[in-house]
C-alpha positions as CSV (number, residue, x, y, z in Angstrom):
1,X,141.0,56.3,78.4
2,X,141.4,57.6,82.3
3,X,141.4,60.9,80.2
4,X,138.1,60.3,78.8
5,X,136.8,59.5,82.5
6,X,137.9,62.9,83.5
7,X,135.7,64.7,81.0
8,X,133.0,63.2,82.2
9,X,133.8,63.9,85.5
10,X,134.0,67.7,84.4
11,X,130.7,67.5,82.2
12,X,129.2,66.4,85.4
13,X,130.6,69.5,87.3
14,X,128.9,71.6,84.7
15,X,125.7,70.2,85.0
16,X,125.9,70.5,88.5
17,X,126.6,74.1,88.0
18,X,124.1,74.7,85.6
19,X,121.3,73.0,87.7
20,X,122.3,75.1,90.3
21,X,122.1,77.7,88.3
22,X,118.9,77.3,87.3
23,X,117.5,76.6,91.2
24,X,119.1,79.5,92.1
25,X,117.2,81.9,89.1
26,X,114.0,79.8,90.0
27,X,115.0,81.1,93.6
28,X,115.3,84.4,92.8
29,X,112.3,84.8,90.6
30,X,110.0,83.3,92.9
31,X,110.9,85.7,95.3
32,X,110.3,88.7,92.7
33,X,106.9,87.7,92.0
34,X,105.9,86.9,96.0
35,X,107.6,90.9,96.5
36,X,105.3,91.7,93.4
37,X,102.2,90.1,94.7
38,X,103.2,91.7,98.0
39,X,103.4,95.4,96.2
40,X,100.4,94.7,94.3
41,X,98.4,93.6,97.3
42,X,99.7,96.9,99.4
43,X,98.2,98.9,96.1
44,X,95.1,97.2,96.4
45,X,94.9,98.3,99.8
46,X,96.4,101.5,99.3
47,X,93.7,102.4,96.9
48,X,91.4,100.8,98.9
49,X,92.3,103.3,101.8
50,X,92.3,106.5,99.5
51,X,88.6,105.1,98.8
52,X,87.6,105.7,102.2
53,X,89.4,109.1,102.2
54,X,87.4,110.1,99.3
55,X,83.9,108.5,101.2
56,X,85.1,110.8,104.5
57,X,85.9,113.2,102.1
58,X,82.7,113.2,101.1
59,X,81.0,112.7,104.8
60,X,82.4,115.8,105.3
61,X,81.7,118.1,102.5
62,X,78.1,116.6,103.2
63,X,78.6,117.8,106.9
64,X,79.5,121.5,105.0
65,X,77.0,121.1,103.3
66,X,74.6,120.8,106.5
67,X,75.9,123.4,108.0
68,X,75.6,125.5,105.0
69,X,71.8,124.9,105.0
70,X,72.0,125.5,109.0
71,X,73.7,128.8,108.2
72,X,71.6,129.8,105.6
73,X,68.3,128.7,107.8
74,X,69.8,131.2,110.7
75,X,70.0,134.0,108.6
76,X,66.5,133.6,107.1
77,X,65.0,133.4,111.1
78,X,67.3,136.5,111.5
79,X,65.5,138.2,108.7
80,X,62.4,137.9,109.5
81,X,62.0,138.4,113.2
């Protein structure tokens, strides 16, 4: 019977393992998907960034744009005086 006691002992062992087991992938995941929320959160921002690049972009091809005018406006007063 003491026999029988000891495999319960053992089954005990391998729950204990298993449960640990399971804390530990639960662990492990959690910490993927907080590094994935992380990532995705640096993307948003990231993109959010090359947004404004883009926008400055754009202020300054505006600012070309300007001076284009200024430049052709120049050569016009050139022209006729």
């Amino acid at each position: 019977m003491d026999g029988g006691g000891g495999f319960g002992g053992a089954g005990n062992i391998i729950g204990d393992i298993i449960r640990t087991k399971a804390a530990i992938k639960g662990a492990i995941i959690g910490a993927i998907k907080s590094i994935k929320g992380g990532l995705i959160a640096v993307k948003g921002k990231v993109i959010k960034t090359k947004g404004n690049l883009i926008a400055a972009k754009g202020g300054i091809l505006e600012g070309f744009g300007s001076v284009g005018m200024l430049k052709g406006k120049v050569k016009k007063w050139i022209k006729f005086s």
